[in-house]
C-alpha positions, 0 to 999 in steps of 0.5 A, spaced: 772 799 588 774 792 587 769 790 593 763 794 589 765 790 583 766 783 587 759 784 590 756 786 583 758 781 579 756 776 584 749 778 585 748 778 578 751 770 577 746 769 583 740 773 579 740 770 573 744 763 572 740 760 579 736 755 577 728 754 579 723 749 579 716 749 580 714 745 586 709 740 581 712 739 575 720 741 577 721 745 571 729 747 569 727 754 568 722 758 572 715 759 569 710 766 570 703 765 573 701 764 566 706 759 564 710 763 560 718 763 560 720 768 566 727 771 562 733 772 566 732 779 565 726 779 568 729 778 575 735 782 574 734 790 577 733 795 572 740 799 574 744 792 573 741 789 566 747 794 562 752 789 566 748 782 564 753 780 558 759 784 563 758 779 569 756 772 564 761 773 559 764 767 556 758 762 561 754 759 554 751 754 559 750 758 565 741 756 564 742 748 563 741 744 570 746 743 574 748 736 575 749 734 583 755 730 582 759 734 578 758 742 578 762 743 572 757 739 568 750 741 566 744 738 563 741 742 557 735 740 556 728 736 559 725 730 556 718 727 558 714 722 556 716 719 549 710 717 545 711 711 540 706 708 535 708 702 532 705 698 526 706 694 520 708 699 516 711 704 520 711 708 526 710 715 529 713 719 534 712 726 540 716 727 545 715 734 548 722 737 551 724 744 555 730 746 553 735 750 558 740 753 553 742 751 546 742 743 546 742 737 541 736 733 543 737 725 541 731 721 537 729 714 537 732 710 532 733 704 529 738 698 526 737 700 519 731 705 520 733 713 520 727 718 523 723 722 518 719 727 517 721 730 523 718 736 526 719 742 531 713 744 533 710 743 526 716 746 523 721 741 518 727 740 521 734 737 519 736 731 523 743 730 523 748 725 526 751 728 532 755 723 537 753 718 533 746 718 533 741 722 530 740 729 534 736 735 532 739 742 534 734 747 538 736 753 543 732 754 549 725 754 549 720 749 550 718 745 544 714 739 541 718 734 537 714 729 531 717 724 526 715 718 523 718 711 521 717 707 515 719 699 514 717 693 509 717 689 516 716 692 524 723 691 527 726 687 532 727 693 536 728 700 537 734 705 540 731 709 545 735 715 548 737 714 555 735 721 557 728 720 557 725 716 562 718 716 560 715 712 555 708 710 552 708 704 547 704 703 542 704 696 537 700 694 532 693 698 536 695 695 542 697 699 548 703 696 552 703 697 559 709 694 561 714 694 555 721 691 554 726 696 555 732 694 557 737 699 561 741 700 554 736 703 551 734 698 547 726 697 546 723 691 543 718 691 538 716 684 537 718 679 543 713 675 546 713 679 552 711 685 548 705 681 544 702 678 552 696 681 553 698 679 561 697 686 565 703 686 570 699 691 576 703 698 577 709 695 583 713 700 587 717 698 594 722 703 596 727 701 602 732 706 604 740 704 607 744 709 610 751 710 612 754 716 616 760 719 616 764 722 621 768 728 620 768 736 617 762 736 615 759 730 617 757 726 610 751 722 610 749 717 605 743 715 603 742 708 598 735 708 595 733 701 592 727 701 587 723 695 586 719 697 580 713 693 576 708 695 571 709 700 565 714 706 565 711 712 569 714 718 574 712 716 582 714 721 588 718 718 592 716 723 598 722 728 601 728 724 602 732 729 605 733 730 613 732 736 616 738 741 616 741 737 611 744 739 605 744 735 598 751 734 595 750 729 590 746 725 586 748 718 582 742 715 579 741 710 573 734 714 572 731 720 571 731 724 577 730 730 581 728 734 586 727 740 589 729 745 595 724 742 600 728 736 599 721 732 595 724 727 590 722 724 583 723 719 578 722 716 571 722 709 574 720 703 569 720 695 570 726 693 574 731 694 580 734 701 581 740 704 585 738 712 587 744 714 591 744 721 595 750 724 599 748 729 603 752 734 609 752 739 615 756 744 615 755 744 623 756 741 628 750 735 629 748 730 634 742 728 631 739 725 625 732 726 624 726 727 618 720 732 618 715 728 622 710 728 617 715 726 611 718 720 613 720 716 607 720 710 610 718 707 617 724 704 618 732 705 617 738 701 617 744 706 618 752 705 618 757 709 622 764 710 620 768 713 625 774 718 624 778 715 631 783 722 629 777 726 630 773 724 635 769 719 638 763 718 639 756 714 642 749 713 639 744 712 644 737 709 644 740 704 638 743 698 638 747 694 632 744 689 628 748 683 625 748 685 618 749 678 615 742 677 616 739 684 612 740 686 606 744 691 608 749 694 602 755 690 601 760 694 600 759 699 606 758 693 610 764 693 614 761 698 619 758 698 624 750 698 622 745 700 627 737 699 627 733 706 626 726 706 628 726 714 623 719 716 628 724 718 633 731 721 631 737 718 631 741 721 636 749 721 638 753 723 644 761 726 643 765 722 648 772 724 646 774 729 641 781 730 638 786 725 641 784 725 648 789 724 653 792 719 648 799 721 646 800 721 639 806 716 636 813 719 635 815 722 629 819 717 626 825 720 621 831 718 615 836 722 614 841 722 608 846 727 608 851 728 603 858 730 604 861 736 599 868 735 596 871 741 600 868 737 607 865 744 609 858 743 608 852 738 608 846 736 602 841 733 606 834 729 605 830 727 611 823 724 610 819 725 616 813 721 617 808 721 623 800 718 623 795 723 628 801 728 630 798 734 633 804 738 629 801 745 625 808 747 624 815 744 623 822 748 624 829 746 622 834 746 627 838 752 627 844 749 623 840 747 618 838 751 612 832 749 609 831 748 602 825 746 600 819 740 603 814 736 600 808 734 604 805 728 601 808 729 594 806 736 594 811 742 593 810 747 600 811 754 601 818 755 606 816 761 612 820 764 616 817 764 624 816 771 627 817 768 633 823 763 632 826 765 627 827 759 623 825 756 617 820 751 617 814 749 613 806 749 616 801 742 616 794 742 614 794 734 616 795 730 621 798 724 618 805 726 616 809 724 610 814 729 609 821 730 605 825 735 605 832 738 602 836 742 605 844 745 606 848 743 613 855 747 615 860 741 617 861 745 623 861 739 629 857 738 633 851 737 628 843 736 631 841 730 631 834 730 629 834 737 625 828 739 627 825 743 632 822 736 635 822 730 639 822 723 634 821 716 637 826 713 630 831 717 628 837 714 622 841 718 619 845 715 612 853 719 610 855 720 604 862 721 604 866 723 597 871 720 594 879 720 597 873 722 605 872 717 611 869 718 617 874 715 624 868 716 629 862 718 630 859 720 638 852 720 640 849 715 636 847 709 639 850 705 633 854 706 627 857 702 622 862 704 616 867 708 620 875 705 623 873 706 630 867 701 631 869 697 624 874 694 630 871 687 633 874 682 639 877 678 634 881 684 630 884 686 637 885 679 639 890 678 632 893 685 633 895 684 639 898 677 638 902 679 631 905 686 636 906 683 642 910 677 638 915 682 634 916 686 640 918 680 644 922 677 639 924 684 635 923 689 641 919 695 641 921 699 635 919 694 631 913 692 635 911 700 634 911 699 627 908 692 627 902 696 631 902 701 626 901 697 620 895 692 622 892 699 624 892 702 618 891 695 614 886 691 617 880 694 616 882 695 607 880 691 602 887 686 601 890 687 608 890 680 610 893 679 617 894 671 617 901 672 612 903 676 617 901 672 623 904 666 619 910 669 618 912 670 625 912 662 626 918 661 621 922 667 625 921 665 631 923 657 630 931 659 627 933 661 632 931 655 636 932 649 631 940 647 630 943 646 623 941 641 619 936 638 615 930 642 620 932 649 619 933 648 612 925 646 611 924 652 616 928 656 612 923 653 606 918 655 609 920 662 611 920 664 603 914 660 601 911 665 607 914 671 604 911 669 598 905 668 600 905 676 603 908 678 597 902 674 592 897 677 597 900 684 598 902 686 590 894 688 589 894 691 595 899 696 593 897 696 587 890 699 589 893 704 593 896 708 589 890 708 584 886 710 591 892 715 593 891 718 585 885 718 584 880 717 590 874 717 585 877 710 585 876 707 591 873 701 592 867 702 596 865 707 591 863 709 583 866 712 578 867 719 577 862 720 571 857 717 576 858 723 580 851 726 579 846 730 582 839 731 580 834 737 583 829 736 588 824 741 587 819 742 581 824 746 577 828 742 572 835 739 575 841 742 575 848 741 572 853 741 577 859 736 578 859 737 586 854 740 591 857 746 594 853 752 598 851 755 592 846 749 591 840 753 591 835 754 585 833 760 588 831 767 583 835 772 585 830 777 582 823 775 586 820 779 590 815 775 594 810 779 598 810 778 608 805 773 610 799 775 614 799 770 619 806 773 621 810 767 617 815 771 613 817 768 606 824 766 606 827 764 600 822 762 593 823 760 586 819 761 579 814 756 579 815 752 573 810 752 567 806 747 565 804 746 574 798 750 574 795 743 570 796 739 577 791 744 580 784 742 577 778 743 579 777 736 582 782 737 586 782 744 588 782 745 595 782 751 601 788 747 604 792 748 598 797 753 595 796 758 589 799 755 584 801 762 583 805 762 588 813 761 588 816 756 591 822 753 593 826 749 589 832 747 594 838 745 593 840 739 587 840 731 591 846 727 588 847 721 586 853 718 588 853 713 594 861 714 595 863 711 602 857 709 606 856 711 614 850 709 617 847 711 624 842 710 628 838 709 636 834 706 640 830 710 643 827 717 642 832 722 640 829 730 644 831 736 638 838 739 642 840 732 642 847 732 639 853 727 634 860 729 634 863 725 627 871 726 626 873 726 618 879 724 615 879 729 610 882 726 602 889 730 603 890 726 610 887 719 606 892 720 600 897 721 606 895 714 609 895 711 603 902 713 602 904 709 609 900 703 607 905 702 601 911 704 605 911 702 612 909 694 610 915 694 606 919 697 612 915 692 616 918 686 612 925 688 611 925 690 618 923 683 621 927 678 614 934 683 616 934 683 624 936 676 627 930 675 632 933 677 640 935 671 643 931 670 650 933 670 657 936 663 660 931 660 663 935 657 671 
């Protein structure tokens, strides 16, 4: 029942909203033999009138005429030509137009001079301001519209209304057969150039420009320049559309139309003019041609703009033209222009289509993860970008759970593959700009890509919570942030020397201690190793100095370096225990009322204190219906209201989703930076490839901090209580 009704209703819009012309006079309404009006009904079946009104409900302007450039505009009326009579006392007007469907028609008008008398095929009608010139209301039909002007004095000008094309001038007893009617309208009465009896003879050269543009369809654009001179009249400009094209748009500051035959013609007046045209194929052409007995020039220049993603292709029979010595448009003269002689067709071979044997370049791919406070899980955000990828679907890895993905800044439906079973999103583009959010189980080892993909540049950033660090991480070519690689030739060099000079003068129990300290100190803020290093120099030579004056400046010396470790190691006791306290506090990281987390998906963001596994802004409730094409709908959200408003009409394409249709969220993004790993490689990276971090959790860390408070303080008493260890006499 629904097919029937599908193919009622659009028979019916087809039978009466199609617009016909008459192949002379390009009328907007058909006209019978007799040049009556033919009704709608009139062309609808007798078993289908019931349904007229059913099918058309709610379309007023179902009649006007379509405007090329934009379906969801129309025209609703038809002017031609406008006759006006000038003289010193006043002035007359006619104007006959056909109506499509209810319409304000405009009048004439002056700077201080209002219509008057106005009648509709000789019946008086009201004349009221609308859109802020002088408008009279009609329904459709056909109608002959007069009126009158009265003056103390003819005036400078008149207010023409733009939609009319066409104008016969009078003044004063004198026909102008080339008036001063300027592109705003504007119609001088009383300038020298309307007083000339000067006749300008009728003047028309067309030249035609155009510029082909490769892709799905091919798009060709037609430039026709109008050089106009004499009076205002209507010319055929001859068929203007090449055979098996179709018209898309028309963009003209003059009237014009043409028919389905592709014969076009305009209201021209005085002056240089600009018709654009856009036309199409919907199939696959290798040539270009008009009817061979309707061509609207001799002589063509053509443009080509190529689509490298596409294809490659090569004209033959045609050569380029340098554009600088043409007239060739401006702005489309960065292409390629090639000489068109239109007598033979201008034919093109496909040299390559697609990539060819040219390898797409590597996804390149910028990952964040953010730790949970527990360490159990992952927040992640990757941003995919790739440029001629030949990818039409992307799954994430197994231990990636995706959340949502954006493509270009629009929301995607996350499908499951019946193939795989993974999650993954479909690409309708071959440019690729991605980003997505997931969840990731910290369960080593962790893929490094997280997709199902080989990249060519891969970088991952962690974010660890407060109190978490990272002691290594393996598999990456680079990484900075973690203790294992913080280590530098220049560190080791001065850990050695301080450990291998306490055990030569302590033993080894203290060089033990002294080796644990400069590890769990160096690489925090405030653990200075030269007080240590200087301190030795003072203990190593009591033991060598006899008493005296010597060993006394020694001695000094020994308590102005205890000293200067005390003044250096005060704050640094000082921030480890705030840091064992309170690991919001730690210095590379922010505040705890800076730990935030904000939503990534359309839905509105979410208000957690930390990330967890239960992240997702997922309906529990929604029942989303198994795709077709075998992709099976993972997870979904309501769509957020208010969306259905980015869908409009201009925008509207086969490629994209409903707007209906319920998409996933993902889980909510934070905020906080905490401590920063980054990781990073070389070269390309495959999918099964694979890094291994090790996490000092918070409990182990607080441990940690408690030992950089205590065993410095052991180290100290140890080295200032025990006497250094005499050496051996040397023979």
């Amino acid at each position: 029942m629904r097919h029937h009704l599908f193919f009622l209703v659009t028979f019916i819009s087809i039978a009466v909203g199609r617009t016909q012309y008459s192949d002379e006079q390009l009328q907007p309404v058909p006209y019978t033999s007799s040049g009556e009006v033919l009704t709608p009904e009139a062309r609808v079946p007798d078993v289908l009138l019931p349904w007229i009104d059913w099918a058309l409900w709610g379309q007023k302007d179902r009649d006007a005429l379509p405007i090329y450039s934009d379906a969801s505009r129309r025209v609703a009326f038809w002017p031609s030509e406008l006759e006006f009579v000038a003289e010193e006392t006043g002035a007359v007007f006619a104007l006959n137009v056909v109506v499509a469907s209810e319409a304000w028609v405009p009048l004439p008008v002056g700077e201080k001079v209002w219509p008057q008398n106005v009648t509709v095929n000789d019946v008086v009608a009201p004349v009221v301001i609308h859109g802020g010139r002088p408008c009279i209301k009609l329904d459709a039909g056909t109608y002959k519209i007069a009126g009158a002007f009265v003056w103390a004095a003819m005036p400078q000008w008149m207010t023409v209304p733009p939609e009319i094309g066409i104008l016969r001038l009078t003044v004063a007893g004198n026909p102008i057969e080339q008036s001063a009617w300027g592109a705003d309208g504007r119609l001088w009465l009383r300038r020298d150039v309307v007083a000339t009896t000067e006749m300008v003879p009728d003047f028309l050269e067309t030249k035609f420009y155009g510029l082909l543009r490769d892709g799905i369809p091919v798009w060709f654009d037609i430039r026709i320049e109008l050089s106009v001179a004499g009076k205002s009249r209507e010319e055929n400009l001859g068929v203007v559309l090449p055979q098996g094209w179709r018209l898309a748009s028309v963009k003209s500051p003059l009237p014009f139309a043409m028919d389905d035959a592709g014969r076009a013609k305009a209201q021209v007046r005085a002056g240089k003019w600009m018709i654009d045209l856009t036309v199409f194929r919907l199939d696959n052409p290798f040539s270009l041609a008009f009817a061979p007995d309707s061509r609207p020039a001799e002589e063509m220049l053509v443009g080509f703009s190529a689509n490298p993603s596409f294809r490659a292709i090569e004209f033959q029979g045609v050569g380029t033209v340098d554009v600088t010595q043409t007239t060739y448009p401006q702005e489309w003269r960065q292409f390629p222009v090639y000489f068109w002689n239109t007598a033979e067709p201008l034919k093109w071979e496909e040299q390559m289509r697609g990539m060819g044997e040219r390898a797409p370049v590597g996804l390149r791919i910028q990952r964040r993860w953010w730790l949970d406070e527990k360490g159990t899980s992952f927040t992640v955000a990757d941003n995919i970008q790739g440029a001629s990828q030949t990818l039409w679907r992307l799954d994430a890895a197994p231990n990636l759970e995706l959340g949502s993905a954006k493509i270009g800044g629009e929301q995607q439906l996350i499908t499951l593959n019946a193939r795989t079973d993974a999650s993954g999103v479909e690409v309708r583009t071959r440019d690729i700009v991605l980003d997505a959010t997931a969840r990731m189980k910290n369960a080593s080892p962790l893929p490094a890509s997280g997709w199902q993909a080989n990249v060519d540049n891969l970088s991952i950033t962690m974010h660890l919570p407060p109190g978490w660090r990272l002691f290594a991480l393996f598999g990456a070519d680079s990484v900075r942030g973690d203790w294992l690689t913080a280590w530098t030739l220049r560190g080791i060099f001065l850990v050695l020397i301080f450990v291998l000079a306490v055990m030569k003068l302590w033993g080894w129990r203290a060089a033990a201690l002294a080796l644990l300290v400069s590890a769990l100190i160096y690489h925090e803020p405030g653990g200075w190793m030269p007080p240590w290093l200087l301190l030795i120099v003072p203990l190593a030579l009591l033991r060598v100095v006899p008493q005296g004056k010597l060993a006394t400046a020694v001695r000094v010396f020994k308590w102005l370096c205890v000293a200067l470790l005390v003044l250096v190691f005060v704050p640094f006791i000082n921030q480890q225990i705030k840091q064992a306290l309170y690991p919001q506090l730690q210095s590379s990281g922010v505040g705890a009322s800076a730990i935030s987390y904000v939503g990534s998906g359309m839905a509105a963001p979410m208000s957690v204190s930390m990330a967890s596994e239960a992240d997702f802004a997922v309906a529990e409730d929604a029942e989303v219906p198994r795709a077709e094409s075998a992709m099976r709908v993972r997870s979904s959200a309501d769509f957020s209201k208010g969306s259905e408003k980015q869908f409009s009409k201009k925008d509207a394409s086969n490629m994209r989703y409903d707007f209906k249709a319920r998409m996933q969220t993902g889980p909510a993004l934070p905020t906080w930076s905490g401590r920063t790993v980054s990781c990073s490689w070389n070269g390309p990276v495959t999918e099964e490839h694979v890094i291994r971090p090790i996490f000092i959790p918070c409990w182990l860390e607080r441990i940690l901090s408690l030992m950089r408070i205590v065993l410095p303080i052991l180290l100290v008493w140890t080295l200032l209580r025990s006497r250094p260890q005499q050496p051996a006499a040397v023979v």
